[in-house]
N, C-alpha and C positions, 0 to 999 in steps of 0.2 A: 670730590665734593659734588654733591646732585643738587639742581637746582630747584626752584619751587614747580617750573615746567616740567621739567623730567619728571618728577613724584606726580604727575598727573594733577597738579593744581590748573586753574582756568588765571593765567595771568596778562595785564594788559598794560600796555606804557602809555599815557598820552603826551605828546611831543608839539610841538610846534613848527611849522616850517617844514616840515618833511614831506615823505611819501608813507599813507598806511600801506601798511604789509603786515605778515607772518612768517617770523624769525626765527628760527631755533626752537618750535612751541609758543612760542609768545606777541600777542597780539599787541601791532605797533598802531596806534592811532593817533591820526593828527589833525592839528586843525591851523588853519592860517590866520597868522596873528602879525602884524606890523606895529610895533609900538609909535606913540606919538613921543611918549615923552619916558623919564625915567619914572616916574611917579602912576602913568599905565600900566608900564610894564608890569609892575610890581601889582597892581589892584585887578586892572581888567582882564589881563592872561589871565589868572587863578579865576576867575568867573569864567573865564569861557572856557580852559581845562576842564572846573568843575562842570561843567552842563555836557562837554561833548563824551564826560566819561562817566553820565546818566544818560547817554542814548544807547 
């Protein structure tokens, strides 16, 4: 089974807490995110997921 990186696709993970790198083909981007509460977690991650994987 070939992956979507292998096939020459441009693919990128956004993560949390991590280190960015390039994996296997595949671009690991993160951003640092500490939740306050469970009800953040769930709202303000997805906002700043969504922006840091429009930069």
């Amino acid at each position: 089974m070939l992956s979507l990186a292998e096939e020459g696709y441009d693919v990128s993970l956004v993560i949390p807490n991590t280190a960015s790198r390039i994996e296997k083909g595949v671009n690991i981007v993160s951003f640092i995110y500490e939740p306050t509460s469970r009800l953040s977690r769930f709202t303000k991650s997805v906002n700043l997921a969504y922006k840091k994987a429009l930069e």
